[in-house]
C-alpha positions, -999 to +999 in steps of 0.1 A: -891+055+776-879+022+769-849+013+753-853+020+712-840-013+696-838-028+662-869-045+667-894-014+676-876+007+650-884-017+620-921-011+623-917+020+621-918+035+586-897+062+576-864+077+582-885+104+601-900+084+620-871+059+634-851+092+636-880+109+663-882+076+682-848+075+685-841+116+694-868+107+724-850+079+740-822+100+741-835+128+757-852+106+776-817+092+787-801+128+788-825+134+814-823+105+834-784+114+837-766+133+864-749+150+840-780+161+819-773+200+802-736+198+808-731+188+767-719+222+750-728+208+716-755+188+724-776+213+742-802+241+740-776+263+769-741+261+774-730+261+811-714+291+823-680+300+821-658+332+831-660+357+805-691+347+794-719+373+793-739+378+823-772+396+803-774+359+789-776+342+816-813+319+825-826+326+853-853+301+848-829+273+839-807+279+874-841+280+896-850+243+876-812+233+879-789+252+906-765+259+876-758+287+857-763+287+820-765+307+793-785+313+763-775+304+727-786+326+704-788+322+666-760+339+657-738+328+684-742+293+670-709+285+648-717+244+647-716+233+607-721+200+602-729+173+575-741+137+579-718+117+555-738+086+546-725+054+526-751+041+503-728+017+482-743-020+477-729-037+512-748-011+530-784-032+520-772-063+537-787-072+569-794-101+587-823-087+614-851-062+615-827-033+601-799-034+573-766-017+576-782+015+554-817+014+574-790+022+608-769+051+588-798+066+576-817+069+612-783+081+633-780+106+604-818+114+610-810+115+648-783+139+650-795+161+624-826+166+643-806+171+676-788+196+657-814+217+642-833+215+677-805+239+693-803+256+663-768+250+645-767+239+608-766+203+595-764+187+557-763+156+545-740+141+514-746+109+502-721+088+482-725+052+463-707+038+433-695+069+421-722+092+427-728+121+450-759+138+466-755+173+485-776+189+509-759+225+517-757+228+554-788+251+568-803+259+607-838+263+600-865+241+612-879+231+578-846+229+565-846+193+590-877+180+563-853+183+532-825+164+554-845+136+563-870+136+529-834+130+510-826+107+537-856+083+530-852+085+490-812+070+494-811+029+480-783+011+481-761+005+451-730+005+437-695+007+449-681+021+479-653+049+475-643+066+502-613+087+488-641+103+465-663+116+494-633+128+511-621+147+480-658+161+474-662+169+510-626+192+513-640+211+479-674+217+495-661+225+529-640+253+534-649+264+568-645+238+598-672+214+601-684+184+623-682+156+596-703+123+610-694+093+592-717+063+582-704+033+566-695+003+564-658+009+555-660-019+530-635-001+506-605-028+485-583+006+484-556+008+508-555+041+514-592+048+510-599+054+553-568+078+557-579+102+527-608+103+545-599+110+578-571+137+564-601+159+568-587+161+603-561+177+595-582+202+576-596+214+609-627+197+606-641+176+633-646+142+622-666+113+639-670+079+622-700+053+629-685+017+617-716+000+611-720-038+611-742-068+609-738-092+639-735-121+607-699-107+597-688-111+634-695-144+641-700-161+604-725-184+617-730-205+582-725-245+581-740-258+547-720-253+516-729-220+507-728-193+476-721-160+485-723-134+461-709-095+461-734-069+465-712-039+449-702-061+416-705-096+399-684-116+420-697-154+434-682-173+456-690-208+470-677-221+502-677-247+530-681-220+556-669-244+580-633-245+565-630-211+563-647-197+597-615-193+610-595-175+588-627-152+581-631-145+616-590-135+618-592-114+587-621-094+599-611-090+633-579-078+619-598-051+597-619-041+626-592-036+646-571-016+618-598+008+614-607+016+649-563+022+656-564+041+620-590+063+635-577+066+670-544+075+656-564+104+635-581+118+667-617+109+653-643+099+669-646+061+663-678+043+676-688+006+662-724+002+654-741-030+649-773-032+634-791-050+662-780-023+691-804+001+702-797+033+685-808+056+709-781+043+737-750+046+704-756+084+702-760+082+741-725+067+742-711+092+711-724+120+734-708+115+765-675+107+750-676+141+730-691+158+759-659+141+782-637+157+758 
């Protein structure tokens, strides 16, 4: 299958949809790799290991394979996790065939389907200018329909706050959980990104998915230009050539921050930008998760 990018994706209608195409390029890629079925959390076996049950073991899967693995049953499965998604204003802007909430919404899509496909539990919380939507974490197979059905009714709007998700999702979650983050990060507080990844410390496994237009990287604009706030009221007009290179410092500088910031934290930290194919980001989240 060929490589899922922006392009292909946008006319494609539907979270469900984009979220299918993009599950099948990456099996597609799993099974191109030489390391295909060795992902413990991404996989419908785990390999084996001493200790592990020998009545489990698939015989089928070691005549396809030459390795031994062993079946996951329902109730062995302990994997809880919820797709955090950032639906505050900023996450509408886009500058190609997808916007910064049109790429949350279809990784969150992704992974929840590879989730509910071997059978552990995945939810979905949504949060923009000071709301909150909840979807309680659940395995079942029709479950994956209310995920992605709340998925496609999430706009845009509002503020971001990050230290409210984090405090909504420590309430919610009392039992370690995978907690996949989708935003743009866009938040004036100072301390907003730590409360957040102080879930960490919580015991929860935290992965964050910086998303951002290829625009804000390179600030291509020449003409005097007006540029107004998505989130609030603000306007500002410019002569983007006498600013390109402080802009360009400045958001380096906060790209940079928040990649250490989650380093530092042990999370997960992968930049998305809005014109990569999707299918090879969750590629690359795999294989750094399954090399840990």
């Amino acid at each position: 299958m060929p490589v899922v990018d922006a392009s292909t994706l946008s006319r494609l209608t539907g979270v469900k949809l984009r979220a299918r195409a993009v599950v099948e390029g990456v099996l597609s890629g799993l099974h191109k790799s030489p390391h295909q079925g060795q992902s413990v959390e991404f996989a419908e076996h785990k390999e084996y290991a001493p200790g592990d049950e020998l009545r489990h073991l698939d015989w089928k899967a070691f005549g396809k394979f030459d390795r031994y693995y062993v079946k996951r049953f329902e109730h062995e499965t302990n994997l809880r996790a919820v797709m955090v998604v950032d639906a505050s204003g900023s996450m509408a802007y886009g500058s190609g065939p997808l916007n910064k909430l049109d790429v949350a919404r279809t990784l969150a899509g992704a992974l929840s389907y590879l989730l509910v496909r071997q059978q552990d539990a995945t939810g979905l919380t949504v949060f923009s200018g000071g709301q909150l939507t909840d979807v309680p974490p659940r395995a079942n197979a029709s479950h994956l329909n209310v995920v992605l059905d709340a998925l496609d009714d999430t706009g845009a709007h509002g503020t971001t706050d990050l230290a409210q998700a984090a405090d909504h999702l420590a309430e919610k979650l009392p039992r370690r959980a995978l907690i996949c983050v989708f935003s743009d990060f866009l938040d004036d507080r100072a301390d907003a990104l730590r409360r957040l990844l102080a879930l960490k410390a919580r015991r929860h496994d935290v992965a964050v998915f910086h998303i951002v237009d290829p625009l804000e990287l390179t600030f291509p604009f020449e003409d005097p230009t007006l540029f107004l706030s998505m989130e609030d009221d603000r306007r500002l007009e410019v002569n983007p050539r006498e600013i390109r290179e402080s802009y360009l410092e400045e958001f380096g500088r906060f790209l940079a921050e928040t990649k250490q910031t989650c380093t530092a934290a042990d999370v997960d930290y992968e930049r998305v930008r809005t014109d990569d194919p999707l299918d090879s980001v969750l590629l690359r989240f795999l294989a750094r998760r399954q090399g840990r």
